[in-house]
PDB file with one MODEL, atoms N, CA, C and O in Angstrom:
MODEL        1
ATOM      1  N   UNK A   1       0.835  -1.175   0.000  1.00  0.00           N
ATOM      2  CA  UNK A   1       0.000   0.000   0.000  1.00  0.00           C
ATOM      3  C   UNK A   1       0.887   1.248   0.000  1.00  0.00           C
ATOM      4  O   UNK A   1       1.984   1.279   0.557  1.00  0.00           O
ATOM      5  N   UNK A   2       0.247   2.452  -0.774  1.00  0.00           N
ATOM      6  CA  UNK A   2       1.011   3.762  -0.857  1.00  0.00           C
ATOM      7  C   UNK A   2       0.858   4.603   0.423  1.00  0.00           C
ATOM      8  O   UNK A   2      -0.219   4.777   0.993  1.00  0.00           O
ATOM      9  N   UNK A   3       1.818   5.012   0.744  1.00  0.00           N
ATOM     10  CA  UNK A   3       1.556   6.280   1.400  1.00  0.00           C
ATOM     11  C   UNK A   3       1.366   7.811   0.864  1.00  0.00           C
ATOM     12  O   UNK A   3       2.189   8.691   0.608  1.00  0.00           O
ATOM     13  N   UNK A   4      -0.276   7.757   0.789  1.00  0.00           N
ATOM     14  CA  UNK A   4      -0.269   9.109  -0.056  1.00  0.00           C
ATOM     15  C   UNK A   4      -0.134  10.632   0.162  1.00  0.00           C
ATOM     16  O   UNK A   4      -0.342  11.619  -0.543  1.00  0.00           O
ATOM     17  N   UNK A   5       0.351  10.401   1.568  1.00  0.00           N
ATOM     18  CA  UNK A   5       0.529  11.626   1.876  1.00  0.00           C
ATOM     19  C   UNK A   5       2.118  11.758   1.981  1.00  0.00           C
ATOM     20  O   UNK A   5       2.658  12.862   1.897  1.00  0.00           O
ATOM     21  N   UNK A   6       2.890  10.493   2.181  1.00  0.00           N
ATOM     22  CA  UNK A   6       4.349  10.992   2.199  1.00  0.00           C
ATOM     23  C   UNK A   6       4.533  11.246   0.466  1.00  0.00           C
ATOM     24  O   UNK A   6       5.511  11.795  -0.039  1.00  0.00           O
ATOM     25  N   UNK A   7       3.171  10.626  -0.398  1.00  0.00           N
ATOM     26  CA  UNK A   7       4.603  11.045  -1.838  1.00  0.00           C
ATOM     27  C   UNK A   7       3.815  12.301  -1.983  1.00  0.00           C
ATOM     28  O   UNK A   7       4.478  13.024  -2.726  1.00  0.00           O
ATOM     29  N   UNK A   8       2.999  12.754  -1.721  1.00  0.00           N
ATOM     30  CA  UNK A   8       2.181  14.659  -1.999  1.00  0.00           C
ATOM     31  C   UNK A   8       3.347  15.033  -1.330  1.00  0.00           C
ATOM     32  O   UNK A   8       4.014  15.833  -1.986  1.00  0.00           O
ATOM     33  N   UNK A   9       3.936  14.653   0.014  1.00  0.00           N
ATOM     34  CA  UNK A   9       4.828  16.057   0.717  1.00  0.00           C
ATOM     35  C   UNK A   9       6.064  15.633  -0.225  1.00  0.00           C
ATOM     36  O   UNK A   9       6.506  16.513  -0.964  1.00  0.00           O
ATOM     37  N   UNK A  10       6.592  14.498  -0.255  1.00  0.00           N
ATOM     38  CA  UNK A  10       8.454  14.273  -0.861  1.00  0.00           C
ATOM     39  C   UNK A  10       7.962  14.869  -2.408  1.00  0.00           C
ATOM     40  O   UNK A  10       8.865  14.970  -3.238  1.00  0.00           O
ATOM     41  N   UNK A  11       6.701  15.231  -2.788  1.00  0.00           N
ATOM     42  CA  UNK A  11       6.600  15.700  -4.179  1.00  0.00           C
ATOM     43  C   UNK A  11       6.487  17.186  -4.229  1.00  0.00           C
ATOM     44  O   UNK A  11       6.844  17.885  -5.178  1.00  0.00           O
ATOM     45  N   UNK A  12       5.956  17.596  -3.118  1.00  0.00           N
ATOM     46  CA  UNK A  12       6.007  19.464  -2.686  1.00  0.00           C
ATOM     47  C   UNK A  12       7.291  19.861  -2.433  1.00  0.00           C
ATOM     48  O   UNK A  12       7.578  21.013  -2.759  1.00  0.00           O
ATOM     49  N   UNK A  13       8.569  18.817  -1.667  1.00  0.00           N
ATOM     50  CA  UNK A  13       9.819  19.056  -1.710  1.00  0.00           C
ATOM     51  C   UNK A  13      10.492  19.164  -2.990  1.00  0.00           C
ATOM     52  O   UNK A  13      11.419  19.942  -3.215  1.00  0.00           O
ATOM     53  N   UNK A  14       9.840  18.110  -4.061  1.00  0.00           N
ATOM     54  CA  UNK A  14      10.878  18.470  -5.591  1.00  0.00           C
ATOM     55  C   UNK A  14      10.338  19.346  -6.273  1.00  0.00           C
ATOM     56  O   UNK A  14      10.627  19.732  -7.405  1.00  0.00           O
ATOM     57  N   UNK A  15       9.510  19.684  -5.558  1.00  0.00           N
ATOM     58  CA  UNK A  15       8.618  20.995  -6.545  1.00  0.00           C
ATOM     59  C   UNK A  15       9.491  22.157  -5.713  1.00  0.00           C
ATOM     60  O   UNK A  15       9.841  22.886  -6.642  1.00  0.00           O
ATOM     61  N   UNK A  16       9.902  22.594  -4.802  1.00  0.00           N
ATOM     62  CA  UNK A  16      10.421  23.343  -4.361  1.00  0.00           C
ATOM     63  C   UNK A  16      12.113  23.673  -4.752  1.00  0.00           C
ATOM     64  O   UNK A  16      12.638  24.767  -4.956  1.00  0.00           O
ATOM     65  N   UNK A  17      12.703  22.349  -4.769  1.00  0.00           N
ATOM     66  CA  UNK A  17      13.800  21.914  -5.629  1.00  0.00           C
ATOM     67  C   UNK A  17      13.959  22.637  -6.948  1.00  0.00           C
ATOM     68  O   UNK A  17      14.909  23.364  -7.234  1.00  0.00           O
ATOM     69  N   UNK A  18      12.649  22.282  -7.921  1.00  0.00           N
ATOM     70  CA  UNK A  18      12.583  22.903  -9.142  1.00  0.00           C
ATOM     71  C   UNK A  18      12.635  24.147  -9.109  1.00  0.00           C
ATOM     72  O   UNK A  18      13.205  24.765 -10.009  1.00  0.00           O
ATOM     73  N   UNK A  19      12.077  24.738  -8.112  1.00  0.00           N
ATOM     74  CA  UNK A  19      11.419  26.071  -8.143  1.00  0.00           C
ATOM     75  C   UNK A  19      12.987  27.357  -7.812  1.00  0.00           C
ATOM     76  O   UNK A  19      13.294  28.430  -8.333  1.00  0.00           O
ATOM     77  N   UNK A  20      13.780  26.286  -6.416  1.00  0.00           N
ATOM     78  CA  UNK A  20      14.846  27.012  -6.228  1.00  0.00           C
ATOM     79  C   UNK A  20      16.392  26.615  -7.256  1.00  0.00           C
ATOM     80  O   UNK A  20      17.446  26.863  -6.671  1.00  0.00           O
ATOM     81  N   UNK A  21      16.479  26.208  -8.266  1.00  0.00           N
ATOM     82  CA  UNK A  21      16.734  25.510  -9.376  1.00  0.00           C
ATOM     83  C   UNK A  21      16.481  26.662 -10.363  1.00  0.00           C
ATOM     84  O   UNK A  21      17.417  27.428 -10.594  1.00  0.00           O
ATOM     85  N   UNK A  22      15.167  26.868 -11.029  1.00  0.00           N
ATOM     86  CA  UNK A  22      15.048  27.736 -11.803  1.00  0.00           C
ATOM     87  C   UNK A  22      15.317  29.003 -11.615  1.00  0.00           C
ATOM     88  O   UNK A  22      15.958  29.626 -12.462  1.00  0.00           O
ATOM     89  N   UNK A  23      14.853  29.608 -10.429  1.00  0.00           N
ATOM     90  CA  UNK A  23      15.494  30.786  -9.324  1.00  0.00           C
ATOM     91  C   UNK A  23      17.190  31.245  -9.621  1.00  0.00           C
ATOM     92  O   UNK A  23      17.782  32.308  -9.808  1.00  0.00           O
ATOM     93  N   UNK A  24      17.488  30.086  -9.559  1.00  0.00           N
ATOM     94  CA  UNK A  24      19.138  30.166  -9.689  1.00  0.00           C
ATOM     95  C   UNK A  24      19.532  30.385 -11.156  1.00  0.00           C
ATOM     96  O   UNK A  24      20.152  31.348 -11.607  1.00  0.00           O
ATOM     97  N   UNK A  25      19.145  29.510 -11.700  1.00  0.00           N
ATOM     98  CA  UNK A  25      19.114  29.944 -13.248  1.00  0.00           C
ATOM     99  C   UNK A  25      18.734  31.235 -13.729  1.00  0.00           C
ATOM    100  O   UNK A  25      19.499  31.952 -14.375  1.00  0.00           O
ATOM    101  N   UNK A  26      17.242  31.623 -13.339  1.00  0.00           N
ATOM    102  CA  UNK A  26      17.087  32.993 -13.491  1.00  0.00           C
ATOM    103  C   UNK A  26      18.039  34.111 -13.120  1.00  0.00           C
ATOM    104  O   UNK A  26      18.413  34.792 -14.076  1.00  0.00           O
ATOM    105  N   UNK A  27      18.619  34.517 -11.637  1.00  0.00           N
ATOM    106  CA  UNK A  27      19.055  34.973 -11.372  1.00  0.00           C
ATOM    107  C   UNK A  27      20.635  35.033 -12.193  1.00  0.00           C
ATOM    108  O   UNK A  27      21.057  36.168 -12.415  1.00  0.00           O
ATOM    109  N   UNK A  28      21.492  33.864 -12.636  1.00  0.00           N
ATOM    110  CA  UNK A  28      22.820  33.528 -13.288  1.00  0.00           C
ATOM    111  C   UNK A  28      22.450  34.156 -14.238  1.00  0.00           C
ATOM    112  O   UNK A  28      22.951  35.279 -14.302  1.00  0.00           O
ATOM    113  N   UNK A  29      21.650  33.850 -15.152  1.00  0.00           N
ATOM    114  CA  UNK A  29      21.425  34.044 -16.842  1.00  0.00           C
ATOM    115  C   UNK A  29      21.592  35.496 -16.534  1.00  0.00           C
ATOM    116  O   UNK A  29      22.705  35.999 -16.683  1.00  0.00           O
ATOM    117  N   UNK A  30      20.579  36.216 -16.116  1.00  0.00           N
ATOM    118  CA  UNK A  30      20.079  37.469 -15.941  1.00  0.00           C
ATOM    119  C   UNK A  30      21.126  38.771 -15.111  1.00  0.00           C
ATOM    120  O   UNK A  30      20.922  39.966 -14.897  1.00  0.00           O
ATOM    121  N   UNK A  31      22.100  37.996 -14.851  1.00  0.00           N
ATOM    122  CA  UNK A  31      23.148  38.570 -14.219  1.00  0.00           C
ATOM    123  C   UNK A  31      24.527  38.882 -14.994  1.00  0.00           C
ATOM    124  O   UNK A  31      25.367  39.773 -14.877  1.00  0.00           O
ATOM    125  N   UNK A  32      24.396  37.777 -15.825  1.00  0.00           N
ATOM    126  CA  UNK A  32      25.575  37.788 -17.117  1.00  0.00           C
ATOM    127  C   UNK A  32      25.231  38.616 -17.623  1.00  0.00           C
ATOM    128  O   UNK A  32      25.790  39.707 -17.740  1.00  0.00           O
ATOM    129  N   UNK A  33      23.893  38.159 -18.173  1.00  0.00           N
ATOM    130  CA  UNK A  33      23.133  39.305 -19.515  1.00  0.00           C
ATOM    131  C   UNK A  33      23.365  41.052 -18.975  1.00  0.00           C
ATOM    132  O   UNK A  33      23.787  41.914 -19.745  1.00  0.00           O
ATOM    133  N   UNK A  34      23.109  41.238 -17.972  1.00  0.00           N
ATOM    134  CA  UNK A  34      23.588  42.692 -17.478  1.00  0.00           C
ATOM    135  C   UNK A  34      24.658  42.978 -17.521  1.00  0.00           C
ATOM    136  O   UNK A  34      25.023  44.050 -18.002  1.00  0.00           O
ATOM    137  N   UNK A  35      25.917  41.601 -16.752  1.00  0.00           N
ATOM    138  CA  UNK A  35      27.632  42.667 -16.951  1.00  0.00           C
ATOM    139  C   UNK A  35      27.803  42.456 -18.135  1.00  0.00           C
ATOM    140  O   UNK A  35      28.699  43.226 -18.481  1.00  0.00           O
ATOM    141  N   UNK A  36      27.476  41.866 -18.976  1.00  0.00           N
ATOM    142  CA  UNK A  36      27.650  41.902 -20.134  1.00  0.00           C
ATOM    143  C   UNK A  36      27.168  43.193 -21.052  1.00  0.00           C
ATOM    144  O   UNK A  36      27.869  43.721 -21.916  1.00  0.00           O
ATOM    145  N   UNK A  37      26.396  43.422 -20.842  1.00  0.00           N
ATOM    146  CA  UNK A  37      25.493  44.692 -21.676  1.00  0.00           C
ATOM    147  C   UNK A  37      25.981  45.975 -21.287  1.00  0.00           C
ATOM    148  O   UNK A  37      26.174  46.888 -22.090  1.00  0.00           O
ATOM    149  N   UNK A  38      26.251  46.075 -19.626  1.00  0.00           N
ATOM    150  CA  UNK A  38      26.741  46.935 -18.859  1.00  0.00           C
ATOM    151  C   UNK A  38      28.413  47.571 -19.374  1.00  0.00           C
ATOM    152  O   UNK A  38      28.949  48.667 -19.214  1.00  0.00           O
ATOM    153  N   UNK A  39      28.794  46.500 -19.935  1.00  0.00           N
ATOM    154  CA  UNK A  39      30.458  46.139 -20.258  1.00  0.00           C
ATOM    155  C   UNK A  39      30.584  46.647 -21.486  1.00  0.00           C
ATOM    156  O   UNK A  39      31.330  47.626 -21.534  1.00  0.00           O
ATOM    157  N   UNK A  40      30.017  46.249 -22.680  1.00  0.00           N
ATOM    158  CA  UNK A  40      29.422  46.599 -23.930  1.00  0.00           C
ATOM    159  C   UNK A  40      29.024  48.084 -24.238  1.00  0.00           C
ATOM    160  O   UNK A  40      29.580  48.714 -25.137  1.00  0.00           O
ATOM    161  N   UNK A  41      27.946  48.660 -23.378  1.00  0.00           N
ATOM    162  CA  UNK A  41      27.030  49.583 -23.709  1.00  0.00           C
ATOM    163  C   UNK A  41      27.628  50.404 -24.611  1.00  0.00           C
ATOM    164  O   UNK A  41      27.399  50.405 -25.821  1.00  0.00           O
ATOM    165  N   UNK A  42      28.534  51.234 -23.922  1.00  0.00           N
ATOM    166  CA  UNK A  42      29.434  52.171 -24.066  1.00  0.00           C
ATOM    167  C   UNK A  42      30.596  52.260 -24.873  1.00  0.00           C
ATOM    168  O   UNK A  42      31.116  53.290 -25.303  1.00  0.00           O
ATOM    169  N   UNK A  43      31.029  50.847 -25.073  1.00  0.00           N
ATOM    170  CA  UNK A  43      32.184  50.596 -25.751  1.00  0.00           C
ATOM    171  C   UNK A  43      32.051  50.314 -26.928  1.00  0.00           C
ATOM    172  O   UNK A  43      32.841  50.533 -27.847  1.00  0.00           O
ATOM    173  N   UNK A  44      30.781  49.683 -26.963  1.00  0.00           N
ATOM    174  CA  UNK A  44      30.574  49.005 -28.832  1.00  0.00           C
ATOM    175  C   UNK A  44      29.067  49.638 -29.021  1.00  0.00           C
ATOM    176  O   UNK A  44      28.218  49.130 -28.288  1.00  0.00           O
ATOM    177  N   UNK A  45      28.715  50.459 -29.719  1.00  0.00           N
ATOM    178  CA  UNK A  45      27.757  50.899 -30.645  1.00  0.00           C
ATOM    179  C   UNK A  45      27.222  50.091 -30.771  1.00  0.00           C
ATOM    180  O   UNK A  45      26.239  50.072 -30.031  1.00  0.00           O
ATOM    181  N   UNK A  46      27.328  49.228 -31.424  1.00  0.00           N
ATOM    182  CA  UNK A  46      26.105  48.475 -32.117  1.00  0.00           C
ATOM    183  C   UNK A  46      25.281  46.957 -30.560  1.00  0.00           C
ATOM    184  O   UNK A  46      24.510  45.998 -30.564  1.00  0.00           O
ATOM    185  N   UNK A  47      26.030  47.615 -29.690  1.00  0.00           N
ATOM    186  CA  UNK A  47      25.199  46.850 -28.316  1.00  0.00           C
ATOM    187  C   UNK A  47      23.538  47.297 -28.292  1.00  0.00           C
ATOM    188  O   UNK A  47      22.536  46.622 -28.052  1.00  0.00           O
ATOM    189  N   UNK A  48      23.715  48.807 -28.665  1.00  0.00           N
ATOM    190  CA  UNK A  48      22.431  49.896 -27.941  1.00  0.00           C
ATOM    191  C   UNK A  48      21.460  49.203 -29.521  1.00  0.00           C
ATOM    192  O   UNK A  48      20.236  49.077 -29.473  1.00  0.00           O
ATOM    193  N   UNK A  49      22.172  48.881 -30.626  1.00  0.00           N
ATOM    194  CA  UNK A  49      21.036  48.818 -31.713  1.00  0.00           C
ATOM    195  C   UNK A  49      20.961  47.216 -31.599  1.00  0.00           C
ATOM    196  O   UNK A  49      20.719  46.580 -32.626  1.00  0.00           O
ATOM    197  N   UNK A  50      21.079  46.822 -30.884  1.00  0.00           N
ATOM    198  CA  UNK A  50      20.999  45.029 -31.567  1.00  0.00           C
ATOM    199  C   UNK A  50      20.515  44.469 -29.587  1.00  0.00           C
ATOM    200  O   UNK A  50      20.269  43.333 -29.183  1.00  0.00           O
ATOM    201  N   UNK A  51      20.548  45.982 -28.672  1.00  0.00           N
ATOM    202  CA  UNK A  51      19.818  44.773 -27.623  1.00  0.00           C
ATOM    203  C   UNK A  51      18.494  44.504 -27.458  1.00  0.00           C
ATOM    204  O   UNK A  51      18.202  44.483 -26.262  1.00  0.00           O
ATOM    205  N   UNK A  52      17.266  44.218 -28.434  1.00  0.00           N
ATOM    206  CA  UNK A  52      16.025  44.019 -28.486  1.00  0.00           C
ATOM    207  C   UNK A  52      16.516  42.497 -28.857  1.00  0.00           C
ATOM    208  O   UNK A  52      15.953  41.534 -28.336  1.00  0.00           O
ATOM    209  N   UNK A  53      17.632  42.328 -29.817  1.00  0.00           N
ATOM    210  CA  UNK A  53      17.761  40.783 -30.399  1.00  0.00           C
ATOM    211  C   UNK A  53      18.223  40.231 -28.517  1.00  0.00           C
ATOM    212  O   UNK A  53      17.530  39.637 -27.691  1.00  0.00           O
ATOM    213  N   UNK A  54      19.289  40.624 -28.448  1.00  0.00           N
ATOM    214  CA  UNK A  54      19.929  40.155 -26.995  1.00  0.00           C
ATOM    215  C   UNK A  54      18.808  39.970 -26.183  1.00  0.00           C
ATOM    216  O   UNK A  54      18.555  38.831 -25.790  1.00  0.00           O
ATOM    217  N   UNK A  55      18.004  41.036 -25.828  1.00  0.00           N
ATOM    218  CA  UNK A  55      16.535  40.662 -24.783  1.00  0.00           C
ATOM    219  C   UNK A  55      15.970  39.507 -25.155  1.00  0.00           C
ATOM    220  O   UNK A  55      15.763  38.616 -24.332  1.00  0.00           O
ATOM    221  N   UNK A  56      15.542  39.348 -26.909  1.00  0.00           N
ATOM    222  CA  UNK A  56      14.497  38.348 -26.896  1.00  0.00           C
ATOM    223  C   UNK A  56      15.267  37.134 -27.098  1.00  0.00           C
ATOM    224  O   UNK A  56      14.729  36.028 -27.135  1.00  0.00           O
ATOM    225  N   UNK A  57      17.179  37.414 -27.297  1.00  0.00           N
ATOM    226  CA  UNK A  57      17.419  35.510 -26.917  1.00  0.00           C
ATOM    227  C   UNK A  57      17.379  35.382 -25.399  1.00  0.00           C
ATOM    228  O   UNK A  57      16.693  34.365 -25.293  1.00  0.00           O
ATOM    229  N   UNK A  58      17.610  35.678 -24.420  1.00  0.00           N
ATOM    230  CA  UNK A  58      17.462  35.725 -23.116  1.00  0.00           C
ATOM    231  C   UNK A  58      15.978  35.194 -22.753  1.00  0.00           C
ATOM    232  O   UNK A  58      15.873  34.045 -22.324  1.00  0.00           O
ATOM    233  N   UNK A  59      15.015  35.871 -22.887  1.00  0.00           N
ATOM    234  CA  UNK A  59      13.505  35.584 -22.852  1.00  0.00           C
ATOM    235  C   UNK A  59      13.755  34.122 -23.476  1.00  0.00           C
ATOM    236  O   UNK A  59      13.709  33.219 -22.641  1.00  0.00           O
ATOM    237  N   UNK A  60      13.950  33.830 -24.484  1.00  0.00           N
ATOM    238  CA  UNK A  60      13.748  32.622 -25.133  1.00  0.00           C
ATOM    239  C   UNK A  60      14.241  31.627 -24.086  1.00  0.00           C
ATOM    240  O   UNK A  60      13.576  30.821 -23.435  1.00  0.00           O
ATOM    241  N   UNK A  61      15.827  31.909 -24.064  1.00  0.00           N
ATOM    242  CA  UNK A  61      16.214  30.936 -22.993  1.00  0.00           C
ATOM    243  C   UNK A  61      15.728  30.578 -21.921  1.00  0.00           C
ATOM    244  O   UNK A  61      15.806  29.435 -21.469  1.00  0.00           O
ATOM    245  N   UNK A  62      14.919  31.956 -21.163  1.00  0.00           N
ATOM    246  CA  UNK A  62      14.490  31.359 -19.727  1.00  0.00           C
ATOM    247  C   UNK A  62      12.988  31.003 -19.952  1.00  0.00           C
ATOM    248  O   UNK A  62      12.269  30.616 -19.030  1.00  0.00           O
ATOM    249  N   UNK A  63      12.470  31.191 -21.513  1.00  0.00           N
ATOM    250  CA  UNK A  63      11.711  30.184 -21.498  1.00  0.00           C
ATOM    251  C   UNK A  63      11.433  28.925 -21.141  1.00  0.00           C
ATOM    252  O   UNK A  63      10.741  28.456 -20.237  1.00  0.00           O
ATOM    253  N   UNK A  64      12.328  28.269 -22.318  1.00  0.00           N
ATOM    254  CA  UNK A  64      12.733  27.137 -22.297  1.00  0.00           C
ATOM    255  C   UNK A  64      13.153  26.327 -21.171  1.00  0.00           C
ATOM    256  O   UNK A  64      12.941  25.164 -20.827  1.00  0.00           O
ATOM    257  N   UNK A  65      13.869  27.382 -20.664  1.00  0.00           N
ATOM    258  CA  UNK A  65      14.424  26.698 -19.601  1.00  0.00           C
ATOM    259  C   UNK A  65      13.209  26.308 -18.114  1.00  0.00           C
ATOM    260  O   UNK A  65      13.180  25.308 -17.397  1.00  0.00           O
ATOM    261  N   UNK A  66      12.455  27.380 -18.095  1.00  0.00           N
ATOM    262  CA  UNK A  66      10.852  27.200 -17.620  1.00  0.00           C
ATOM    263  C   UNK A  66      10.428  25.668 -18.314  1.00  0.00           C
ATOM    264  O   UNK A  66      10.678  24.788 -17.490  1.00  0.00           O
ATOM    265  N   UNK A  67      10.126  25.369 -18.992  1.00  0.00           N
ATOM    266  CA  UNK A  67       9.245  24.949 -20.083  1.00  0.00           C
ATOM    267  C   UNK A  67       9.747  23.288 -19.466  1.00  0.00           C
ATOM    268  O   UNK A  67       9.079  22.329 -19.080  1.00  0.00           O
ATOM    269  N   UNK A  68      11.357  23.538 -19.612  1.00  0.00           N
ATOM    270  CA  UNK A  68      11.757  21.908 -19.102  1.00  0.00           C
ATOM    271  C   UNK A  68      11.713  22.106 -17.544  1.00  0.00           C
ATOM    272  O   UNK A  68      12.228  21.092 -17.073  1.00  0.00           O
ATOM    273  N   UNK A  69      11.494  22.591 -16.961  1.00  0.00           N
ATOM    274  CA  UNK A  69      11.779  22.495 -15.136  1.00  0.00           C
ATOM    275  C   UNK A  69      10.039  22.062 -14.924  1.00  0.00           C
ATOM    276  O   UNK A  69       9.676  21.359 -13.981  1.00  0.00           O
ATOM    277  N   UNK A  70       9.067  22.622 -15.979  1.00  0.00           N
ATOM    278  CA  UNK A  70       7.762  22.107 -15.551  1.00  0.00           C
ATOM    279  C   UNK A  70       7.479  20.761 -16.368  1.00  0.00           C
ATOM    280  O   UNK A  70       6.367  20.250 -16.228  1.00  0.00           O
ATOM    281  N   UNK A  71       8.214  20.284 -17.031  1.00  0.00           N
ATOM    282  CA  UNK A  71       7.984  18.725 -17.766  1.00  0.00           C
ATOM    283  C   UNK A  71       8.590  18.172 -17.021  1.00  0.00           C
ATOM    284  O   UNK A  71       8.098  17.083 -16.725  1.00  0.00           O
ATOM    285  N   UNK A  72       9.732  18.479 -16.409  1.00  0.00           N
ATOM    286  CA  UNK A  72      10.824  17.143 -15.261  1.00  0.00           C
ATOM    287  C   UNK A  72       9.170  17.216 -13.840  1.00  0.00           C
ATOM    288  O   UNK A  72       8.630  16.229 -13.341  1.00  0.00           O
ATOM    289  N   UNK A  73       8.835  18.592 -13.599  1.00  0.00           N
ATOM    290  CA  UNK A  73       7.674  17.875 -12.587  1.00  0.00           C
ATOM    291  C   UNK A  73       6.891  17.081 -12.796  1.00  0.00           C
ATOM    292  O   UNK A  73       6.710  16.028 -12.184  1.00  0.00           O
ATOM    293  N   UNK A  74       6.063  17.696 -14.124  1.00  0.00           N
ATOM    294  CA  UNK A  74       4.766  16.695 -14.524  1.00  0.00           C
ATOM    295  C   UNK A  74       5.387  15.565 -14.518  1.00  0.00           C
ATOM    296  O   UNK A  74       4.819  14.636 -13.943  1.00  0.00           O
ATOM    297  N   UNK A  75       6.866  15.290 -15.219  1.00  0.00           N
ATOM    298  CA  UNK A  75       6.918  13.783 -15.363  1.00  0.00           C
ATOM    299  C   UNK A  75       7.227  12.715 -13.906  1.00  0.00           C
ATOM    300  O   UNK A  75       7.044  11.505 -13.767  1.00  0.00           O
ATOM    301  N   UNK A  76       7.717  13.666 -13.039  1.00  0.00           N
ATOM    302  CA  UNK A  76       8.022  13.255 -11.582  1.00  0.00           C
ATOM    303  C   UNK A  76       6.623  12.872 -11.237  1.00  0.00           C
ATOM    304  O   UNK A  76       6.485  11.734 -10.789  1.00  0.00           O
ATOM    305  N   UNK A  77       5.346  13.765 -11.390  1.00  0.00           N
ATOM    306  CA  UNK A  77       4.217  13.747 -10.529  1.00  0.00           C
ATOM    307  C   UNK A  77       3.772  12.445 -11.439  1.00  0.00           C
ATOM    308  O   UNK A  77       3.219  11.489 -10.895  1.00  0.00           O
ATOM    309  N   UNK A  78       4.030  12.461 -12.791  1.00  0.00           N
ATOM    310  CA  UNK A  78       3.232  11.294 -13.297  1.00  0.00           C
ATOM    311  C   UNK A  78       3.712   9.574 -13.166  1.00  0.00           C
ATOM    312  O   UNK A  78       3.072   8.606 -13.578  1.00  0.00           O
ATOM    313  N   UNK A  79       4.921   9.577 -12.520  1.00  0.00           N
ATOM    314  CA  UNK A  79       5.930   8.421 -12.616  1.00  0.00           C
ATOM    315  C   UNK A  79       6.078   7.859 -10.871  1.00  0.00           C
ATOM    316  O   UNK A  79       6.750   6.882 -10.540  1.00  0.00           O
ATOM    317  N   UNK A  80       5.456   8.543 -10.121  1.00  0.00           N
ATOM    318  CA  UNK A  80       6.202   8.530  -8.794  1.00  0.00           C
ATOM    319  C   UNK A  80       5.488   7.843  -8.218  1.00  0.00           C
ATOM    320  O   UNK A  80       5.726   7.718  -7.016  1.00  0.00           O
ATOM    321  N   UNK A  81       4.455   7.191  -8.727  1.00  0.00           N
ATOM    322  CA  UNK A  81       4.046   5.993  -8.014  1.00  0.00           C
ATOM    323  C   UNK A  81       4.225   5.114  -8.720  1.00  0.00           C
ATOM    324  O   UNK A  81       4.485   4.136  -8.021  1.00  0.00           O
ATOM    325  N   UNK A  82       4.245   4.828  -9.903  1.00  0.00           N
ATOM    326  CA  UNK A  82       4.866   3.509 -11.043  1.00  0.00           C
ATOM    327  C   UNK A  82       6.273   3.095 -10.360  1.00  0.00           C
ATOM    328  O   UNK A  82       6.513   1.900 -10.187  1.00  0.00           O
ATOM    329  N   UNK A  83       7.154   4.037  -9.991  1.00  0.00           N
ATOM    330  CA  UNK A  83       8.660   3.764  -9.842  1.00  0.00           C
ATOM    331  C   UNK A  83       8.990   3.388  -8.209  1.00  0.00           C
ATOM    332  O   UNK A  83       9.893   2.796  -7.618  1.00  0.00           O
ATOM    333  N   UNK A  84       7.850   4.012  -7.869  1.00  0.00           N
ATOM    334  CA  UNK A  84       8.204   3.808  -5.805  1.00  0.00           C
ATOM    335  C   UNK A  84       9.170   4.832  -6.035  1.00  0.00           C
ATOM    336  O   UNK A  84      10.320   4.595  -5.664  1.00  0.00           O
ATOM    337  N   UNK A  85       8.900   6.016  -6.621  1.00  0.00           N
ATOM    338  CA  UNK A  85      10.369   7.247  -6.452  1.00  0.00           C
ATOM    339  C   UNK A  85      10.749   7.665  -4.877  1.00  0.00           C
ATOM    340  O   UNK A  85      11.887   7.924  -4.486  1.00  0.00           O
ATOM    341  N   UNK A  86       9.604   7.670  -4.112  1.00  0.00           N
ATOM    342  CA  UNK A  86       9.967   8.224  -2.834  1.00  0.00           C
ATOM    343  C   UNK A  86      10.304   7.276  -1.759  1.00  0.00           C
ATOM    344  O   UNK A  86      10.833   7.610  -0.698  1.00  0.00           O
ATOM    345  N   UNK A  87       9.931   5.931  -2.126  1.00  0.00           N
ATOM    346  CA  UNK A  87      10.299   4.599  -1.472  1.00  0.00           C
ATOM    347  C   UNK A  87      11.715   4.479  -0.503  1.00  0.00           C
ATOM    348  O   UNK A  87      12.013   3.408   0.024  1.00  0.00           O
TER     349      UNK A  87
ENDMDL
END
């Protein structure tokens, strides 16, 4: 028999995992992308005309990168009693 309340909580823990995971990512990506731009601005011209492209690869990335941190859950939430993951 399952214990359905230990895999809801060990599953609110990898959801939290994910959550401080993407956090970190956000924060890294988004931190480059500034000394970088910051570093640039001034020095190279063509930073100030080409950072709408730079914004929207950034956006893209932390799309994506969203996009897989919520498929590794669904697939955790959908697998975690087939596998005994929290066993």
């Amino acid at each position: 028999m399952v214990n359905e309340t230990k895999y809801h909580n060990d599953l609110k823990k990898d959801a939290g995992i994910i959550v401080l995971v993407l956090g970190l990512l956000y924060f890294s990506e988004t931190f480059v992308f500034y000394k970088i731009m910051s570093t640039l601005w001034d020095a190279v011209p063509e930073a100030r005309t080409l950072f709408p492209v730079y914004l929207l690869f950034l956006l893209l990335l932390l799309g994506i990168e969203t996009i897989g941190c919520i498929r590794v859950y669904n697939s955790i939430k959908e697998h975690m009693y087939d596998f005994k993951y929290y066993e």
